[in-house]
Backbone as CSV, one residue per row, in Angstrom:
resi,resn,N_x,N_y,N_z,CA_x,CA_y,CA_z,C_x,C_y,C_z
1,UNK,-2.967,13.772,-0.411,-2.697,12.973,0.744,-3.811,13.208,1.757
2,UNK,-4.323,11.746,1.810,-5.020,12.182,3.255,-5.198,12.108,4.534
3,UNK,-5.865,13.126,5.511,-4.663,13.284,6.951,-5.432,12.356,7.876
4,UNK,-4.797,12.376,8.635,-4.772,10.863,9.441,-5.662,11.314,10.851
5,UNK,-6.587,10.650,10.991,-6.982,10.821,12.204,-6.883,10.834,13.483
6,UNK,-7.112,11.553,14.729,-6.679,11.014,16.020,-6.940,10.383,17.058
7,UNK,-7.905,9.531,16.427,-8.907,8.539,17.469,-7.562,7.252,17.737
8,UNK,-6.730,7.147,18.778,-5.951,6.136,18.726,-6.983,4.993,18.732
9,UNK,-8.089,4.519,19.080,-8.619,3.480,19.307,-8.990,2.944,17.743
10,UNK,-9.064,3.804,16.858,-9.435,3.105,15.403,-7.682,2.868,14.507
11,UNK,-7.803,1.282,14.055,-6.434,1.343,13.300,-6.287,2.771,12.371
12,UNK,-4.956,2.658,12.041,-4.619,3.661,11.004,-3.522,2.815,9.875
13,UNK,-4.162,3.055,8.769,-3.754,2.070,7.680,-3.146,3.323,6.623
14,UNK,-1.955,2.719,6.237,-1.205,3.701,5.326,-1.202,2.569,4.247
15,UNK,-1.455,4.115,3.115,-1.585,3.203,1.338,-0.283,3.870,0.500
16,UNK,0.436,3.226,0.118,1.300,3.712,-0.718,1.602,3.000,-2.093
17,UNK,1.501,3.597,-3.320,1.180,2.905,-4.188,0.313,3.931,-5.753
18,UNK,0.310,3.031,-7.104,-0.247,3.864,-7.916,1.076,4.114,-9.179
19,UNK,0.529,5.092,-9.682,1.376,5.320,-10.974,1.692,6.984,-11.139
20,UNK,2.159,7.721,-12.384,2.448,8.445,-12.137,1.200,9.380,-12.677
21,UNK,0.269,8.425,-13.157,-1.315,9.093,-13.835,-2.044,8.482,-12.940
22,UNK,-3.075,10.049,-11.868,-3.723,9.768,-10.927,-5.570,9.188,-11.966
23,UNK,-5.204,8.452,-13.028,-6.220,8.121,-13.363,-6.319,6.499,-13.791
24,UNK,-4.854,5.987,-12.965,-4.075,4.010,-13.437,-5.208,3.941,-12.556
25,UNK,-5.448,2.338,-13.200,-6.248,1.222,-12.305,-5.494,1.213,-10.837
26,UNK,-4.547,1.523,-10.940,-3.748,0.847,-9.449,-4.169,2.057,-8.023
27,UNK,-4.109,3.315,-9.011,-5.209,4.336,-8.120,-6.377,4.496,-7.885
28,UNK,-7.259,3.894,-8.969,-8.240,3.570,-8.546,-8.697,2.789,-7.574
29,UNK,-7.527,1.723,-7.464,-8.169,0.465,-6.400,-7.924,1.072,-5.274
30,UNK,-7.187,1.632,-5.410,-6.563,2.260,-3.749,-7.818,3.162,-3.215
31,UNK,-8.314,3.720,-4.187,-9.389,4.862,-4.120,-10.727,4.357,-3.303
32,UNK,-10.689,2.542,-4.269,-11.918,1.724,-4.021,-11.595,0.870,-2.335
33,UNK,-10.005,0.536,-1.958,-10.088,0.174,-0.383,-10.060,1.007,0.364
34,UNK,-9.670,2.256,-0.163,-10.227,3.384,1.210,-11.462,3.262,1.783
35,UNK,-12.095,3.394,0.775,-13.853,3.306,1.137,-13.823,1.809,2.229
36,UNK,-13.756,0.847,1.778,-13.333,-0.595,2.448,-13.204,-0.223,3.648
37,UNK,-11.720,0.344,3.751,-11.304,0.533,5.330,-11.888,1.639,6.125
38,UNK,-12.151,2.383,5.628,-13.018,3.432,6.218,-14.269,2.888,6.593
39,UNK,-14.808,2.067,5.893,-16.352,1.258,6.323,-15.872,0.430,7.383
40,UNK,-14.647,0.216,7.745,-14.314,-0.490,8.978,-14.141,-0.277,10.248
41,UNK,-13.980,1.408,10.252,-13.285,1.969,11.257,-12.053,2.476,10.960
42,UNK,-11.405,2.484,10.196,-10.149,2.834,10.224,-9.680,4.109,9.392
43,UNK,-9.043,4.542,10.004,-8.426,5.736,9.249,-7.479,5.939,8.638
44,UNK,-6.948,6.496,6.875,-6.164,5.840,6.374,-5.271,7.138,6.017
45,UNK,-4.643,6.506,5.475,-3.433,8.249,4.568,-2.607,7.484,3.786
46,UNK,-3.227,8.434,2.383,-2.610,7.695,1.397,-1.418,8.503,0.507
47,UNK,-0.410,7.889,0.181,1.187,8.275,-0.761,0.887,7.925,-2.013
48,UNK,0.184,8.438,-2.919,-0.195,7.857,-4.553,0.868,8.339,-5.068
49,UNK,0.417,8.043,-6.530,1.671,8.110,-7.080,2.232,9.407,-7.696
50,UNK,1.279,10.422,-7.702,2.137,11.588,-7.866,2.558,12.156,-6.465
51,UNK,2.557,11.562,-5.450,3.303,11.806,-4.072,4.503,11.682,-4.345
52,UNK,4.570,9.907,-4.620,5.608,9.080,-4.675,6.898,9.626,-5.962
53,UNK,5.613,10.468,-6.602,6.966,10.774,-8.056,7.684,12.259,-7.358
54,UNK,7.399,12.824,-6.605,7.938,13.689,-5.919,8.994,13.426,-5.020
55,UNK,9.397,12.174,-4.713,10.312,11.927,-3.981,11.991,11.937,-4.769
56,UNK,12.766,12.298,-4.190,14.259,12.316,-4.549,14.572,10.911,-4.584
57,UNK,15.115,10.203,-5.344,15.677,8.774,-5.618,16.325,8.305,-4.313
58,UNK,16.276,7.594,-3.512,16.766,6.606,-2.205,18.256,6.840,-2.607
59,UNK,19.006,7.319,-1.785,20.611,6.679,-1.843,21.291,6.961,-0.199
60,UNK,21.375,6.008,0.543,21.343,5.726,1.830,23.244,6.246,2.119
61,UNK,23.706,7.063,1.227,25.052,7.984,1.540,24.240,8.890,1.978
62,UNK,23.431,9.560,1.365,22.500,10.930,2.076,21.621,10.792,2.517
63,UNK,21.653,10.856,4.366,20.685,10.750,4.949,19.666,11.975,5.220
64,UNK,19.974,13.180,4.730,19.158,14.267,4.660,17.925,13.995,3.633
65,UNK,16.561,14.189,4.649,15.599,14.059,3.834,14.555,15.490,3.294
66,UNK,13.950,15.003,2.546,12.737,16.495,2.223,11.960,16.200,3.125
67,UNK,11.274,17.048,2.745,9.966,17.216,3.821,9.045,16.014,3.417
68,UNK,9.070,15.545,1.656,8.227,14.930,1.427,8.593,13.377,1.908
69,UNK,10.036,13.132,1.641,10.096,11.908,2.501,10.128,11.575,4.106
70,UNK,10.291,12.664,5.077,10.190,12.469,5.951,8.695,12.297,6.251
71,UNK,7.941,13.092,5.794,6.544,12.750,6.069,5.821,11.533,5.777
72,UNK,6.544,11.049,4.475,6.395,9.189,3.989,6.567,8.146,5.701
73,UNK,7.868,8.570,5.677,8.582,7.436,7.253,7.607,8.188,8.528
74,UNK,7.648,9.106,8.177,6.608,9.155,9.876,5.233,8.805,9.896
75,UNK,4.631,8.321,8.780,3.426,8.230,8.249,3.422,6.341,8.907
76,UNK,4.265,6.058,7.833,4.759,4.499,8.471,5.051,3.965,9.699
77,UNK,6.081,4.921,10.250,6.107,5.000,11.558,4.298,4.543,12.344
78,UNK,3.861,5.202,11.969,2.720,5.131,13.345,1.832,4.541,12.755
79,UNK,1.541,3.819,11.844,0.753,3.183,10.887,0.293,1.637,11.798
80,UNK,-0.510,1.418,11.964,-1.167,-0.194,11.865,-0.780,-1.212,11.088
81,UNK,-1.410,-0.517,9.976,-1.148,-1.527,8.609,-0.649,-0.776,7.733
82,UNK,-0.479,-1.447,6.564,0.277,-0.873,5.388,-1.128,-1.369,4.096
83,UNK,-0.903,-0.637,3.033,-1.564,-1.310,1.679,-0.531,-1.517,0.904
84,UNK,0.230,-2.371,0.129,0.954,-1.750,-0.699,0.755,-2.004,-2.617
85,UNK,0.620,-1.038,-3.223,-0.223,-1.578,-4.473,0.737,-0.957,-5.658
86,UNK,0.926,-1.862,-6.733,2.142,-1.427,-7.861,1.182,-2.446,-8.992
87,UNK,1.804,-1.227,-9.900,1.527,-2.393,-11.016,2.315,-2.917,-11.675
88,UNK,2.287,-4.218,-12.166,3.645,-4.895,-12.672,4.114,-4.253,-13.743
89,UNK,5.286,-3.795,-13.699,6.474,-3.513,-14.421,7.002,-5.006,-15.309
90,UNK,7.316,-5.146,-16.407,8.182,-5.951,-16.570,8.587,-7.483,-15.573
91,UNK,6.951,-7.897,-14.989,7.038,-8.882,-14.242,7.480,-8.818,-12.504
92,UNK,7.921,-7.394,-12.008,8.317,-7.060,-10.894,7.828,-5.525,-10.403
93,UNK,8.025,-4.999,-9.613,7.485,-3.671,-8.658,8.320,-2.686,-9.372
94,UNK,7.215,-1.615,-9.554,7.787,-0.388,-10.538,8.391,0.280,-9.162
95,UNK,9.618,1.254,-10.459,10.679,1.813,-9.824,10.171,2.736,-8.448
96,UNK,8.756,3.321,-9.487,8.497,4.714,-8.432,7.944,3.890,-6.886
97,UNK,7.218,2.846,-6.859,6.508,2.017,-5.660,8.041,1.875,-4.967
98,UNK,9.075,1.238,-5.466,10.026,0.373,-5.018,11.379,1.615,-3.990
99,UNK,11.072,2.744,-4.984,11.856,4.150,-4.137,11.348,4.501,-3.094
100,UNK,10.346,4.297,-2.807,8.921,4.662,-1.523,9.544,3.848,-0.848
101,UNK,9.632,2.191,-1.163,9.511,1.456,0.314,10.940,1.179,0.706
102,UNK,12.001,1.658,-0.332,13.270,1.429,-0.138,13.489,2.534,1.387
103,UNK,12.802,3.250,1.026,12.691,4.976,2.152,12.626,4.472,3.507
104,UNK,11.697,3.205,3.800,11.484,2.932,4.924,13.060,2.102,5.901
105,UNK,13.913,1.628,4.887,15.420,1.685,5.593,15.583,2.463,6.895
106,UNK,14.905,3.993,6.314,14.874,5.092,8.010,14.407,4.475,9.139
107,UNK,13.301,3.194,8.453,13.250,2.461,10.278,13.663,1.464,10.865
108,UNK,14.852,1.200,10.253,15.406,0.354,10.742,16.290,0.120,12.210
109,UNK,15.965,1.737,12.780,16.699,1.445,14.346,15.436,1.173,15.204
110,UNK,14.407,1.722,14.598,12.941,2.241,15.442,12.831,0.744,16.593
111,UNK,11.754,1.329,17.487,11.549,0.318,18.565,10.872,-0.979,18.166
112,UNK,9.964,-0.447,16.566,9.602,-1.464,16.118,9.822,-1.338,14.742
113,UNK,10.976,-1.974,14.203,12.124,-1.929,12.962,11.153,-1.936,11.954
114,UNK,11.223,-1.498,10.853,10.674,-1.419,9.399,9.256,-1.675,9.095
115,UNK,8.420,-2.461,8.850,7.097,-2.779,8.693,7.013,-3.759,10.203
116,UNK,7.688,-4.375,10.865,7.530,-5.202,12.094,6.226,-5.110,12.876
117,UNK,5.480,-6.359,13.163,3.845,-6.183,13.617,3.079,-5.645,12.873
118,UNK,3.375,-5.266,11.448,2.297,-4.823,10.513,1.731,-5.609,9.394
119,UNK,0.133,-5.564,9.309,-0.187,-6.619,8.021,0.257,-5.588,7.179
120,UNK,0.408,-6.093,5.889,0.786,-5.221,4.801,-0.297,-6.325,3.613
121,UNK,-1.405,-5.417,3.077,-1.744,-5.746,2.118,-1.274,-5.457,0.893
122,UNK,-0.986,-6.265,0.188,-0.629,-6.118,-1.611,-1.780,-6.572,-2.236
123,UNK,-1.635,-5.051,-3.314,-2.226,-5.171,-4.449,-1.649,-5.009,-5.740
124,UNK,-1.723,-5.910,-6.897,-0.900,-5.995,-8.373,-2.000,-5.390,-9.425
125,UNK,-1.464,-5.251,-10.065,-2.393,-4.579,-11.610,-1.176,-4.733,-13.019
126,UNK,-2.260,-5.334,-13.681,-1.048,-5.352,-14.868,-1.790,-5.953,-16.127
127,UNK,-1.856,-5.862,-17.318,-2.489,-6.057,-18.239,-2.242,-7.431,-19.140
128,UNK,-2.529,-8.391,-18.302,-2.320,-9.997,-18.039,-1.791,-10.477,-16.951
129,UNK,-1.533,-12.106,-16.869,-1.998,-12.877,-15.848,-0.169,-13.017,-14.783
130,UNK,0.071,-12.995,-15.876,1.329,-13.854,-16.142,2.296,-12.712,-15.278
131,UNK,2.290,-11.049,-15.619,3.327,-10.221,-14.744,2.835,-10.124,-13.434
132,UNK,1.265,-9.882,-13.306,0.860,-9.466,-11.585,1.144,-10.886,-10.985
133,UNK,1.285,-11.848,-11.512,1.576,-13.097,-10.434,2.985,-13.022,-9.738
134,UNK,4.187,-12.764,-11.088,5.125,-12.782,-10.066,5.390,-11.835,-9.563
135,UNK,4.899,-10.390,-9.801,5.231,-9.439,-8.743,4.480,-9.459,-7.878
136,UNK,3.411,-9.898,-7.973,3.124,-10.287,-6.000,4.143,-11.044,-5.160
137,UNK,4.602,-11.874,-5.905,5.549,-13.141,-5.556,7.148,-11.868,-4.493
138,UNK,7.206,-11.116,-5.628,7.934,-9.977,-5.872,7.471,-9.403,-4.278
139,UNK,6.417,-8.677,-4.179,6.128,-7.600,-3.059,5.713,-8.112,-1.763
140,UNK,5.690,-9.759,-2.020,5.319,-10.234,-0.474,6.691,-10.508,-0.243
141,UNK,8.102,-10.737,-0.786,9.293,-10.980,-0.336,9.977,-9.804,-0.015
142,UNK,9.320,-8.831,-0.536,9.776,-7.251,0.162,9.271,-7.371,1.411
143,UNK,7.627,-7.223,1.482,7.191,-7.338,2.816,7.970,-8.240,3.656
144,UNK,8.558,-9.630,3.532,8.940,-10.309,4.401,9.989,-9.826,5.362
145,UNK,11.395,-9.253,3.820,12.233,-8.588,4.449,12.305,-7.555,5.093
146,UNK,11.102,-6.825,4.766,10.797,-5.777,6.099,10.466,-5.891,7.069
147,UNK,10.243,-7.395,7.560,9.271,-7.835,8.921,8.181,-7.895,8.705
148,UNK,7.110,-7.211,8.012,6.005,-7.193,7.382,5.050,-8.460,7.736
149,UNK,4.003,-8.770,7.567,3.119,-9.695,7.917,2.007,-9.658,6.142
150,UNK,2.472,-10.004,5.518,1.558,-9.787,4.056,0.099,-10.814,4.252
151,UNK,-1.153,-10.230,4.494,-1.797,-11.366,4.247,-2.146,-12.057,3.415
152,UNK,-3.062,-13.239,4.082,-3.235,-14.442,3.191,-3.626,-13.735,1.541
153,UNK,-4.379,-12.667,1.633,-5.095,-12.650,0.265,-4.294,-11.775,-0.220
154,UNK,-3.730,-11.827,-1.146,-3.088,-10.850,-2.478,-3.974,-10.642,-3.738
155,UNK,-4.287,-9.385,-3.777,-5.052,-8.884,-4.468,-4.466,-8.890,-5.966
156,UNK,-4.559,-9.352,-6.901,-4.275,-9.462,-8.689,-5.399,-9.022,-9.413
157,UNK,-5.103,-7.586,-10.617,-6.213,-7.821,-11.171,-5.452,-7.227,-12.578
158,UNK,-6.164,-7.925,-13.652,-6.238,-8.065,-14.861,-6.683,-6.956,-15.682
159,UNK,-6.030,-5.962,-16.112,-6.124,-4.809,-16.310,-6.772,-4.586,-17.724
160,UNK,-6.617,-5.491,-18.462,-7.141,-6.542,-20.263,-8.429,-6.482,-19.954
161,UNK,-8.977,-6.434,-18.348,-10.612,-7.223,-18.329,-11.359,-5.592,-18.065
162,UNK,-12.420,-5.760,-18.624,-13.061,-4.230,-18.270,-13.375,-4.007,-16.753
163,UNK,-13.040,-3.590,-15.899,-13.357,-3.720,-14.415,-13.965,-1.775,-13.928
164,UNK,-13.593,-0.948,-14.668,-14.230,0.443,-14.380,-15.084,0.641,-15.071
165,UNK,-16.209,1.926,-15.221,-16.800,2.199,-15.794,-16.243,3.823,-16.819
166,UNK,-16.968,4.008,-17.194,-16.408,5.245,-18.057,-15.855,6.324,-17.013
167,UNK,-16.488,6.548,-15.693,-16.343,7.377,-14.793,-15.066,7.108,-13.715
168,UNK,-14.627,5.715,-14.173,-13.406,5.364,-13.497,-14.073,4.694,-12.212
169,UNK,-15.277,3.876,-12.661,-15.548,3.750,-10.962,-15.703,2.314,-11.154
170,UNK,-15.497,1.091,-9.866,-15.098,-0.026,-9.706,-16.214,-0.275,-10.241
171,UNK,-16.473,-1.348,-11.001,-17.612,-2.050,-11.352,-17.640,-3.963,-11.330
172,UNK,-16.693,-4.142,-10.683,-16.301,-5.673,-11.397,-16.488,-6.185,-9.519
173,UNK,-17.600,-7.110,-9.536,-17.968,-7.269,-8.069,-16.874,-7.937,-7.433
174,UNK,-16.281,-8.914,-8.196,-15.492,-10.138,-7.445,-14.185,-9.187,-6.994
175,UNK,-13.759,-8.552,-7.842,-12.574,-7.812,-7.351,-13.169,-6.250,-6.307
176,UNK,-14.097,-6.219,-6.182,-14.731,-5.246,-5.267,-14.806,-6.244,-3.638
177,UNK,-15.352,-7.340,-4.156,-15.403,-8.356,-2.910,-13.966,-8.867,-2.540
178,UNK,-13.094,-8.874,-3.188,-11.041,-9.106,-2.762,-10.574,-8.152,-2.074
179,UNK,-11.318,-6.829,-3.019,-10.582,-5.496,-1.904,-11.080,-5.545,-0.167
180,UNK,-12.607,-6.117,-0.181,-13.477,-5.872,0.942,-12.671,-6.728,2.184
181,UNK,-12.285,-7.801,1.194,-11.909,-8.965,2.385,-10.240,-8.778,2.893
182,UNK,-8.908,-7.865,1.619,-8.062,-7.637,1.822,-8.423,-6.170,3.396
183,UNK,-9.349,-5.664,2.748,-9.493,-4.324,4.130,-9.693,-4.883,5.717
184,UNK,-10.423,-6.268,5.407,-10.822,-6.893,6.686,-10.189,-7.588,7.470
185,UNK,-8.573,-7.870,6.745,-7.533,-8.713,7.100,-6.556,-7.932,7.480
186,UNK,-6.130,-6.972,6.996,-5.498,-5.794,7.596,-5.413,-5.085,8.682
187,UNK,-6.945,-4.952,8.949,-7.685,-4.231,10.205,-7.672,-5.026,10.995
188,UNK,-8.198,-6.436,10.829,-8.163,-7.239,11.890,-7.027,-7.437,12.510
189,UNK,-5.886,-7.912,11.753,-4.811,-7.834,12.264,-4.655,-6.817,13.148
190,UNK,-4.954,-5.130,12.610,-4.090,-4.368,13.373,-5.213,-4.362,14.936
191,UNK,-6.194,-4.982,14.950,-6.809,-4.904,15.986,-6.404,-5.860,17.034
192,UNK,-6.011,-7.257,16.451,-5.841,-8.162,17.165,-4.209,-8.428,17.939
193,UNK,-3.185,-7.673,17.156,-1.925,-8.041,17.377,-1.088,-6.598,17.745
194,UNK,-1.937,-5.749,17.536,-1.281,-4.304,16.783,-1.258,-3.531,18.567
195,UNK,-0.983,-2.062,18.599,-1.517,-1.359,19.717,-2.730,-0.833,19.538
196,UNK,-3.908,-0.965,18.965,-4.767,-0.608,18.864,-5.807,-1.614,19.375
197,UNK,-6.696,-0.904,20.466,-7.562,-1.235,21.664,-8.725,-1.890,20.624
């Protein structure tokens, strides 16, 4: 996880997202918009997916949390923006992504309820065309119901197509240029609408 900076004047963008092998495409990309948002100004902190597999299963009878989920919601809490990146499951948002954002329920009294005033970028990964379409379809109707602001661009990528190199590193420009422009829509937002000066 990484820690969040204290320059209030630069957004702060939280990534949550990935698999339970810190070596999935879906961690990689996350790996590849850090860089993005960081080239922007912004400072990020990210929940991958062996974060996320550390969490106790959501069941909203027990409101006692760990340390590891409270640190998830306070992370959100003060966040700008959101990333949110899964790879399609069976045409929809895997369990471990979907226990993470179920977590954020905790903000539902807050002054500013659940994702509310936040862009939330999505990103899909899935090994054809046909599952990352509708689970985007899938994770921008989460975002909605959270208040969320999903932007225009939803990131899909085709996991069938060679896009890393042996070293695990992005190589596929067009989807290097989606992440660039998803980082720039995020930020902007949180600059233009957000509390950030």
């Amino acid at each position: 996880m990484n820690s969040p900076a204290t320059n209030a004047k630069q957004p702060h963008i939280v990534l949550l997202g990935g698999t339970t092998s810190p070596t999935s495409s879906t961690q990689r990309l996350l790996d590849a918009i850090i860089v993005e948002l960081q080239a922007l100004g912004a400072t990020t902190e990210l929940f991958c997916g062996p974060d996320l597999a550390r969490l106790p299963l959501y069941a909203p009878e027990h409101p006692q949390r760990t340390a590891e989920q409270q640190a998830l919601v306070d992370s959100v809490r003060r966040a700008d923006g959101i990333i949110l990146a899964t790879p399609a499951y069976h045409a929809g948002i895997s369990g471990l992504v979907k226990n993470a954002v179920d977590l954020l329920e905790d903000l539902r009294s807050d002054q500013r309820p659940y994702l509310d005033g936040r862009a939330v970028g999505c990103i899909v990964t899935g090994f054809g065309w046909q599952g990352c379409g509708t689970t985007l379809t899938s994770v921008r109707t989460i975002v909605h119901a959270l208040r969320g602001w999903p932007t225009p661009l939803g990131v899909i990528v085709n996991t069938a197509d060679k896009i890393f190199d042996a070293e695990g590193k992005l190589i596929d420009e067009k989807i290097r240029n989606q992440l660039k422009v998803l980082a720039q829509q995020v930020t902007e937002f949180a600059r233009r609408f957000g509390q950030v000066a």
